[in-house]
N, C-alpha and C positions, 0 to 999 in steps of 0.2 A: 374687619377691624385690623388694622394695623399696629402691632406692636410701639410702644414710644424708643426711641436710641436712649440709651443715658446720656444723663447732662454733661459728665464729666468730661472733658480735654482727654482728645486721645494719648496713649503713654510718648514720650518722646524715643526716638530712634535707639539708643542704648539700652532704655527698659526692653523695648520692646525686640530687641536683639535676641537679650539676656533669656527673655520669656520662650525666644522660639525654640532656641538652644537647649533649656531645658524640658520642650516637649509641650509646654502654656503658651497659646496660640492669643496673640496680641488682638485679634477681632474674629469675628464670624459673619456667616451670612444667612441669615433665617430665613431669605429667598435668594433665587441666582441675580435678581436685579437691588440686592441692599446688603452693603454690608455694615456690621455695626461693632465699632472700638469697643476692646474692655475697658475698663477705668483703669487710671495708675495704681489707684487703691485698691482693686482686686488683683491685679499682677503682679503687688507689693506682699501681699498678705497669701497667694497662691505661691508664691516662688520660697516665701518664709516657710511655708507646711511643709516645702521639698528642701528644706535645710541652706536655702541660700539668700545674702541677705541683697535686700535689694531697695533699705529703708533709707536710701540717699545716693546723692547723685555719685558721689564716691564711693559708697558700698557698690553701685551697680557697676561702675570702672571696674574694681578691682574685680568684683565676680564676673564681669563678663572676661577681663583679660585672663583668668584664671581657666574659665572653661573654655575657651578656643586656645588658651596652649596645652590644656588637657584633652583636647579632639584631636589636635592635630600631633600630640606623640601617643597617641592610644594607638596599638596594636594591634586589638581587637575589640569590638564592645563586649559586656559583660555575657550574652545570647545568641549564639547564631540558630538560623535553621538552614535544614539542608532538607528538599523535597524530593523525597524516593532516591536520598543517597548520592544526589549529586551535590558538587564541594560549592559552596558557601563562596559570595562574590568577595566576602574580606578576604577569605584564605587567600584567593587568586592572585589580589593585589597585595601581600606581604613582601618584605622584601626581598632579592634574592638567595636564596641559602637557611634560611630560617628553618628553623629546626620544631619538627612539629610532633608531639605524644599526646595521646590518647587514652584516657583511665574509661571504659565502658561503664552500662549500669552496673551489669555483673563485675566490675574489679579486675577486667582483662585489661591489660596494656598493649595498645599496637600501637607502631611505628610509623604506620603509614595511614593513609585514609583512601585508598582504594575502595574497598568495600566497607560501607558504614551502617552497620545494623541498627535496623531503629531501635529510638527509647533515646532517652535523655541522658549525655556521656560530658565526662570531664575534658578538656583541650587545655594542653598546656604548648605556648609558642614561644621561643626563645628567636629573638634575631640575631647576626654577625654583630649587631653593636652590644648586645647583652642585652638589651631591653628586652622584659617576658610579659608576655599576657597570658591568666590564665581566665578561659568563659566555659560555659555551659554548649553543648553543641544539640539542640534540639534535632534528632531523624526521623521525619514525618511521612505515611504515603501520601503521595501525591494529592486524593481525595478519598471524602470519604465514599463508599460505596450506596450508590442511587436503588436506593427499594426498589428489586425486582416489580412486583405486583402493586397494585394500587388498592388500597385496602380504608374502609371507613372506618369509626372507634366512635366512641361514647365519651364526653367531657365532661367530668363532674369537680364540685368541690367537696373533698371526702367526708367532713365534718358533714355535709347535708344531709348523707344518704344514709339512714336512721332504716337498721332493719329490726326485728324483734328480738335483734339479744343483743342489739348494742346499747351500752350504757348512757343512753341521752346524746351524743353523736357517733355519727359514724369511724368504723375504725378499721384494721388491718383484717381483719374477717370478714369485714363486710364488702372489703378491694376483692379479698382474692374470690369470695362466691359473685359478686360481677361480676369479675373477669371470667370464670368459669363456665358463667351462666351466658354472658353475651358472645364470648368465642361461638361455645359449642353452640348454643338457638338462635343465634343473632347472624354467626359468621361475620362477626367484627374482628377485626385486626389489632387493633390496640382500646384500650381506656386511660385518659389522660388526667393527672388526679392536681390540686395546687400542692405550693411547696408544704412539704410535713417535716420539714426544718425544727428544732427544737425551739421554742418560744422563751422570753424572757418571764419568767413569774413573775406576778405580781398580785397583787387584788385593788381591781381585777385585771387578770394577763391582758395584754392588746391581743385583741384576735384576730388581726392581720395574718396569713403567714407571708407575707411580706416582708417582716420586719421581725426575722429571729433571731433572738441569742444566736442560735449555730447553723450556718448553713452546711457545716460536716457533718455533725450528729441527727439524727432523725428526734424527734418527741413523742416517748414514751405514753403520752397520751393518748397514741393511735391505735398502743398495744390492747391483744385483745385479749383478756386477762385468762380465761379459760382454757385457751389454747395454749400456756402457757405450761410444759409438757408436768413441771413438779407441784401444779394446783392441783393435779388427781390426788395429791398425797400429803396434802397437806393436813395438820392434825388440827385446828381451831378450824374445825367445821360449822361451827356456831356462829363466830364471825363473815365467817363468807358469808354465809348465807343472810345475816345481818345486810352486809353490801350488800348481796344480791338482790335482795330486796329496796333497800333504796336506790339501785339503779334505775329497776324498773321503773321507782316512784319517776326520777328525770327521764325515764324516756317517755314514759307516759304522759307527763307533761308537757312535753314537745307534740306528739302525735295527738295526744287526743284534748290538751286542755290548750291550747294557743301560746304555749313557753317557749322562749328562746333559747337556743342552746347556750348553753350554760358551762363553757369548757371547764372553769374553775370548781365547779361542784360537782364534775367529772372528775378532774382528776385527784381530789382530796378523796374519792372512793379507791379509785385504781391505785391510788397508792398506797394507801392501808392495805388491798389486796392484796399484792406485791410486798410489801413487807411482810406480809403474812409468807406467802408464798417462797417466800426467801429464805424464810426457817430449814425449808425442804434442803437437806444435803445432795448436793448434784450428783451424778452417779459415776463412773470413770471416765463414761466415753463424753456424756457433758463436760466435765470437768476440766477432761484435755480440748475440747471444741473452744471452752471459755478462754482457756490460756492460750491458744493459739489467737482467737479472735484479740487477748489483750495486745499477745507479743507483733499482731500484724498493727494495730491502729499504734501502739507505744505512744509517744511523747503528746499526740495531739488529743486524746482517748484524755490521759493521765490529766491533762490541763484538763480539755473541758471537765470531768469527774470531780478534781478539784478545784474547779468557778462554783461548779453546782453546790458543790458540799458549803464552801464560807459562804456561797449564798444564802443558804439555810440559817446560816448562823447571824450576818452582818445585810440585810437584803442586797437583791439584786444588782442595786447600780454601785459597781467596784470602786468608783470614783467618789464615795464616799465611806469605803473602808479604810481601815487606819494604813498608814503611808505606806508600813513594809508589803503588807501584804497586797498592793497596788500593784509589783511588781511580781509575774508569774515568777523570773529567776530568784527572788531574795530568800537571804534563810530564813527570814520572820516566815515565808509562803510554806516552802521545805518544813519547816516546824509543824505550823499548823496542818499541814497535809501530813503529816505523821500522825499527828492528836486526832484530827478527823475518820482515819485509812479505812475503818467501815464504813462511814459515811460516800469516800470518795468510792470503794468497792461498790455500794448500794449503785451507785447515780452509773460506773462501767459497766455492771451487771445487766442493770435497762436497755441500758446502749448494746448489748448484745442481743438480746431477746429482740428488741424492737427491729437490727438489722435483719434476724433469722427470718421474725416475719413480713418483712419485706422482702426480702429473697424467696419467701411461699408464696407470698401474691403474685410476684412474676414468674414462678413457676407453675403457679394453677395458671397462669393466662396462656404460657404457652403449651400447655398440657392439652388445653383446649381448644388448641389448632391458630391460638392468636403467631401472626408474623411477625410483630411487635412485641406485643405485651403492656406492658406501665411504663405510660411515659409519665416522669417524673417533672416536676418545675423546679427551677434553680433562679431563686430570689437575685433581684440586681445588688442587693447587699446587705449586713448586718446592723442590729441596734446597737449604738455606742456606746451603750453600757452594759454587755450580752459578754458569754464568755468566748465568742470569736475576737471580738475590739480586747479583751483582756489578755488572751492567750499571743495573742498576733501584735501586741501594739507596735512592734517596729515597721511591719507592714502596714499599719494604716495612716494618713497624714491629718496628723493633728490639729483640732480645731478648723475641719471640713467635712462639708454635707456634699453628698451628692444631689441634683435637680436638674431645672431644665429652664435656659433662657425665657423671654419671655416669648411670645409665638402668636400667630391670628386667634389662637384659643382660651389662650390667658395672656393677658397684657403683663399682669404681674410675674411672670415665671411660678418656680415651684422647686420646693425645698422637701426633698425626701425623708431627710433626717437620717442618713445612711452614709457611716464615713467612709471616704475610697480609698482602695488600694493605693499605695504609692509605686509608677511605674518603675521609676528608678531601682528599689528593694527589688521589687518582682525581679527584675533584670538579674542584679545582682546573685539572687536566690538560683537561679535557674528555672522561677518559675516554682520552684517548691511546692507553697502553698495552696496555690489554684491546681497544678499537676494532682497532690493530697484531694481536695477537695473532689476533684473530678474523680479520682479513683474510686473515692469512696461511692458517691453518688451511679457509678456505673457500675460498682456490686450487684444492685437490684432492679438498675433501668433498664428497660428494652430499648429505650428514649429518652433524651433530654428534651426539656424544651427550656430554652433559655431569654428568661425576662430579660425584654431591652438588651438585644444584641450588640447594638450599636454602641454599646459601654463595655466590647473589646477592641472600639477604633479611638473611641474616645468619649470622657466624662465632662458633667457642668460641675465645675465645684463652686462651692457658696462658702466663704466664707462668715463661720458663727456669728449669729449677730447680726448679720447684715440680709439687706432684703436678696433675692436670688437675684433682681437686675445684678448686683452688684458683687457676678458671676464671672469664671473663665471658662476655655475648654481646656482639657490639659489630655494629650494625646497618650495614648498606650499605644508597645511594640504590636501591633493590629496581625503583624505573620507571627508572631511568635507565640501569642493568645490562640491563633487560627492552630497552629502547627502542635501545640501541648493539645489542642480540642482534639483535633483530629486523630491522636497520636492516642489519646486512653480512648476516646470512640472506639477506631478500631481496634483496639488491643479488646475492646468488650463485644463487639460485634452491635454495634449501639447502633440508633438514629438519631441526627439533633437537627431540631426543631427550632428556629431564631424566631424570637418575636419581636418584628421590625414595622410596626405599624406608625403610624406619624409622620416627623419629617425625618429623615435619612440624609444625612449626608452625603455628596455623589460616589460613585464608586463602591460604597459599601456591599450592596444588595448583590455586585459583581463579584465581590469578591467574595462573600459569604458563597454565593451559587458555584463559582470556578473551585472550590474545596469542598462541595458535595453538603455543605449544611441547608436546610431546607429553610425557608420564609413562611412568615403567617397572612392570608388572605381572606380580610371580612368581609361577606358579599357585601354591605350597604357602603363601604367606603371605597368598591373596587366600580371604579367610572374612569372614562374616557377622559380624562384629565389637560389631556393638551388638545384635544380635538373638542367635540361640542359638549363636554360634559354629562353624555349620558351614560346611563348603566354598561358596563364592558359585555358583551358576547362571551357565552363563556367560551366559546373555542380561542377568543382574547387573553385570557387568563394565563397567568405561568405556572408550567407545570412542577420547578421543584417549591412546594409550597405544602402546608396543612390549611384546608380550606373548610371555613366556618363560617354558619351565620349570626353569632356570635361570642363573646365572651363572658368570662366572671366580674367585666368593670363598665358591659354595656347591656342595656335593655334583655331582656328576654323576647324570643321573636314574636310573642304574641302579643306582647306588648308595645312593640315596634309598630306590628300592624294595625293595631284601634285605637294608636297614639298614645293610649294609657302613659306612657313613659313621659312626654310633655305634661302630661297631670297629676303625675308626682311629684315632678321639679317644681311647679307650678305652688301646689302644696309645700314644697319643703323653702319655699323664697328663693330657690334658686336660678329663675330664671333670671337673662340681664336686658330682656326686650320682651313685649305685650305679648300674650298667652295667646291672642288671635292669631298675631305672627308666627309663633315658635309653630301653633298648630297648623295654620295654611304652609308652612314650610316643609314638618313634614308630612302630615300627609300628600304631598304633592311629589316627595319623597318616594315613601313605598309606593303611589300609586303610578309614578315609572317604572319602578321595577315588577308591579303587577301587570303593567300592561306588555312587557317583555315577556313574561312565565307567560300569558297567556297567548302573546302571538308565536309561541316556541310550542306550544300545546302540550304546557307542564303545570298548569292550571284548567284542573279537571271537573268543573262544578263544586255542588258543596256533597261533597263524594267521603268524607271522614269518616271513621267508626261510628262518634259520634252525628253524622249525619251535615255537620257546622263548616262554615265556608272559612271559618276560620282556617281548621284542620287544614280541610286542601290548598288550603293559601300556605300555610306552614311546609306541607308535604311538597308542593310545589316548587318555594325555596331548595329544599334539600336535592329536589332531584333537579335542577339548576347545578349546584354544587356538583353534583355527580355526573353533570353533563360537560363541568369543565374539565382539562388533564393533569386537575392537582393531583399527584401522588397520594396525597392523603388528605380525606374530608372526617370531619368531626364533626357529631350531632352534641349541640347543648343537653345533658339525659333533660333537665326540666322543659325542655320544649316538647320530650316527648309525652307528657303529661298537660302539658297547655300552662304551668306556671308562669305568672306574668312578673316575680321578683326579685328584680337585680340582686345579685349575692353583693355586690358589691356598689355604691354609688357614689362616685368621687366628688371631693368638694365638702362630705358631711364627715362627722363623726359622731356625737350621739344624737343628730337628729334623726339619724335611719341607722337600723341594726343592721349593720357591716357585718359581713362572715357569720351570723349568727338565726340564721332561717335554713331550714328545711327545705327540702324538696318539697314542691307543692302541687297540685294539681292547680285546676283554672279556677277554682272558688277557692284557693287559698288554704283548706284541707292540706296537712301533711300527708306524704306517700309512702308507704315503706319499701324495702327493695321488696319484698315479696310481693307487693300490689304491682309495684313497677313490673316485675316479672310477668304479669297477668295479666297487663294492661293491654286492650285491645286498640290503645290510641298508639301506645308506643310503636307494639306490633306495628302497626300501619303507617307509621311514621318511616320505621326501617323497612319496608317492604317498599317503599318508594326510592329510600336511597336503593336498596340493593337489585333495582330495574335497571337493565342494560341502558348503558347509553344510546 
């Protein structure tokens, strides 16, 4: 299928000037042999989100004359980087005699730039004519450092994995006995969990974590409320146990009566608990942990605490709270965050506990000999009416979605509902933001993995309203993105994980790999692409990569193999061609790739725990993966049970429960981590990956 071009006239030469100048790229190329014009009217309406107007043929004059005499007396851009302390190509080219000072992170002033210690530092440049530029001077290593060892992990999505004293999903207890359990008996290296970003309430909440209020804040719904060190002392012991009791009623539900998880009737428990447990007076050494933990997060803690709190009061979406308090700086906000300050205390309070036990789950991972630990996911961006778009609105560009053109896979493109970053701000900031955000996130990762890499070289934005054809690209500083990544990575001793499946831009996947970030490789999408299109060899394979047979947005692999997956699309109407086709399609699919396992002699009869050819057709895949030199492979955990149920199936929303299924076994049985623990399938699932190449 061939994508259609827009109808509209491409932009004329001044727009489209105007568009490159500021960083919104007048066409693209959705293959190297087509390329396809934006419309004037999306380069109109993209270039307004970036504060320039460009709604006539004289607005676009005056603004383009405007920004080519403001390039060419600019001094410095608002960002440089410098890789392992070498000086920056603008420095070079200043003019003669220019006078250059230096404010570091730490508040040192030097005179010179010799020796440039990494971290993020002030530059102020004066020339002979008086003209001063002051930017951000980013000091990055060169790269990040390539994982010594090569090490496999367990992929789960955490809400799934339902043990016997989790509250109707899985939570922060139930990561770190994984992780404890799979290091030490497994000798796995990492457990890769989705984003546990704070969500936007609701009833009922979107259960994406895709799409959260906060991608700084974690959600206290993960918290495991017992563990929680002032619940041993808490004095309404009658209440607890009240909860305790209906927890089990939801978990039990989920495990043993066919129920959905139920985030929302989770967390109206945990939070009564927690309020309870909040009575408890902290003890000195808590006390001072808490104040520390407020005085490191400060301004960005304070906002999110109070979104949460007028949340409470005025719901969720801020863009219908009354004007003042629209604005995180106004005094109507300052007011009411006074009148609230228990409230906004309760919602920082969470925010602490919930970082604690995140920092315990990646402490029991590598307690138990994991070289990793939890890799963490970091969503490609927030809900527009969540308290990041609230707290942040200068950085986000008003009345735009993030998506994605159209493509051979959707003709119509795709609207996220995710408003982006403005690159400009970022610049300006030094990067601030995203710098915050990464800090935080690498408090408790051993690993990032970062949804949709390729939206630190560049975004679709869609203007509201409008269908996604009627889309730009609008470019981000792509080193300077790379160089803040790199820069809190290593400052954490991190691994980051790019998930760059699709189409790619050229150059990107080079430039992600020449900076030590690793790529994501799913076996049934990795083929010989330019040559006859069959399955790759795995000694074909690149090796800085995390290598999977699948993900949380595709089939599960045993459902891949007996086509099940084509007959629930089939069932849901979403196929767009005859059910004969989709199925002679794929199974002609997997049955290339079976007949490779098998002439590799990593299809071993029907040799499973169970005895099922499925099994060894599953085990087979894996030890594939483990035959190529990806640095790191990841088992789906539900594969290790025979679960046939996408956690995820794009294209629906309540025709198929999204994010809201359990782990399952092959009859669709919920699993609990303890069964998992015992499970003779799993076992043998991982005894394949962990067979020498």
């Amino acid at each position: 299928m061939t994508a259609p071009a827009p109808h509209a006239a491409a932009p004329d030469p001044d727009l489209a000037r105007l568009a490159e100048l500021h960083g919104v790229t007048p066409s693209y190329q959705p293959s190297p042999d087509r390329t396809v014009a934006a419309s004037p009217a999306a380069l109109v309406r993209v270039l307004g989100a970036l504060g320039v107007d460009a709604s006539s043929p004289a607005a676009v004059a005056a603004a383009l004359a405007a920004r080519e005499r403001e390039l060419a007396e600019r001094l410095l851009p608002p960002t440089l980087v410098s890789w392992d302390g070498a000086v920056p190509e603008p420095l070079a080219a200043l003019p003669p005699g220019t006078r250059l000072e230096l404010v570091t992170e730490q508040g040192e002033t030097r005179p010179d730039l010799h020796v440039l210690p990494q971290g993020v530092h002030r530059l102020t440049a004066t020339a002979p004519d008086g003209r001063q530029a002051r930017s951000h001077l980013v000091v990055a290593p060169p790269r990040l450092p390539t994982p010594t060892d090569r090490s496999y992990g367990l992929l789960v999505q955490l809400y799934s994995l339902l043990s016997r004293r989790s509250w109707g999903m899985g939570d922060l207890g139930d990561l770190g006995e994984l992780a404890a359990w799979a290091g030490r008996a497994l000798g796995a290296g990492f457990v890769q969990v989705n984003p546990l970003h704070a969500a936007v309430p609701g009833a009922p909440t979107d259960p994406s974590p895709y799409r959260p209020s906060s991608r700084r804040f974690p959600d206290p719904v993960h918290l495991r409320v017992e563990d929680v060190p002032e619940y041993a002392y808490a004095d309404d012991h009658g209440a607890l146990r009240g909860l305790l009791q209906r927890a089990a009623g939801l978990r039990e539900a989920v495990l043993d009566k066919g129920a959905l998880i139920d985030r929302d009737a989770v967390w109206e428990l945990k939070r009564a608990a927690l309020e309870t447990v909040r009575q408890v007076p902290l003890g000195p050494g808590r006390r001072a942990a808490y104040a520390d933990f407020l005085a490191e997060q400060g301004q960005a803690l304070e906002d999110h605490a109070t979104w949460c709190a007028l949340a409470e009061v005025h719901g969720s979406d801020w863009s219908r709270w009354p004007e003042g308090l629209r604005d995180p700086r106004s005094a109507e906000t300052a007011h009411a965050r006074a009148e609230l300050m228990d409230r906004v205390d309760f919602h920082s309070h969470l925010a602490w506990l919930t970082d604690a036990q995140l920092r315990a789950a990646q402490r029991a991972a590598r307690d138990a000999g994991m070289d990793v630990g939890v890799v963490h996911d970091l969503a490609v961006g927030v809900h527009p009416r969540g308290a990041d778009a609230w707290a942040q609105q200068e950085f986000f560009a008003a009345g735009m979605s993030v998506g994605a053109p159209p493509d051979a896979f959707n003709a119509r493109g795709q609207d996220w509902g995710l408003p982006p970053w403005r690159p400009d701000r970022l610049a300006a900031s030094g990067y601030a933001p995203y710098r915050d955000l990464l800090r935080t996130l690498f408090r408790y990762a051993g690993a990032l993995r970062i949804d949709h890499v390729m939206g630190l070289f560049r975004l679709w934005w869609v203007p509201q309203g409008e269908a996604p054809t009627e889309g730009a690209y609008v470019r981000y500083d792509a080193e300077a993105m790379l160089a803040v990544l790199v820069l809190e990575a290593s400052r954490a001793g991190a691994v980051v994980v790019g998930e760059d499946l699709g189409t790619v831009e050229p150059g990107v996947r080079e430039a992600l790999r020449e900076r030590g970030v690793l790529g994501t490789s799913v076996l049934w999408f990795e083929r010989d692409w330019t040559g006859d299109g069959r399955p790759l060899a795995p000694e074909r394979w690149r090796a800085d990569c995390l290598a999977t047979a699948t993900t949380h947005d595709l089939p599960p692999t045993a459902a891949r193999l007996t086509g099940e997956h084509v007959d629930l699309r089939e069932r849901l109407g979403l196929l767009t061609r005859p059910l004969e086709v989709e199925r002679e399609e794929a199974s002609a699919d997997t049955g290339e790739w079976l007949a490779l396992l098998t002439r590799l002699g990593m299809l071993r009869g029907a040799g499973g725990a169970d005895g099922s050819s499925e099994e060894a057709e599953i085990q087979a895949v894996h030890r594939f993966l483990r035959r190529t030199p990806a640095r790191l492979v990841g088992v789906w955990l539900p594969d290790g049970v025979g679960d046939r149920r996408p956690q995820n199936l794009p294209g629906t929303w309540d025709q198929y429960p999204n994010w809201r299924l359990p782990v399952a076994d092959a009859a669709g049985r919920p699993v609990t981590l303890e069964e998992l623990a015992a499970s003779p399938r799993l076992h043998a699932l991982i005894e394949a990956v962990r067979e020498e190449p």
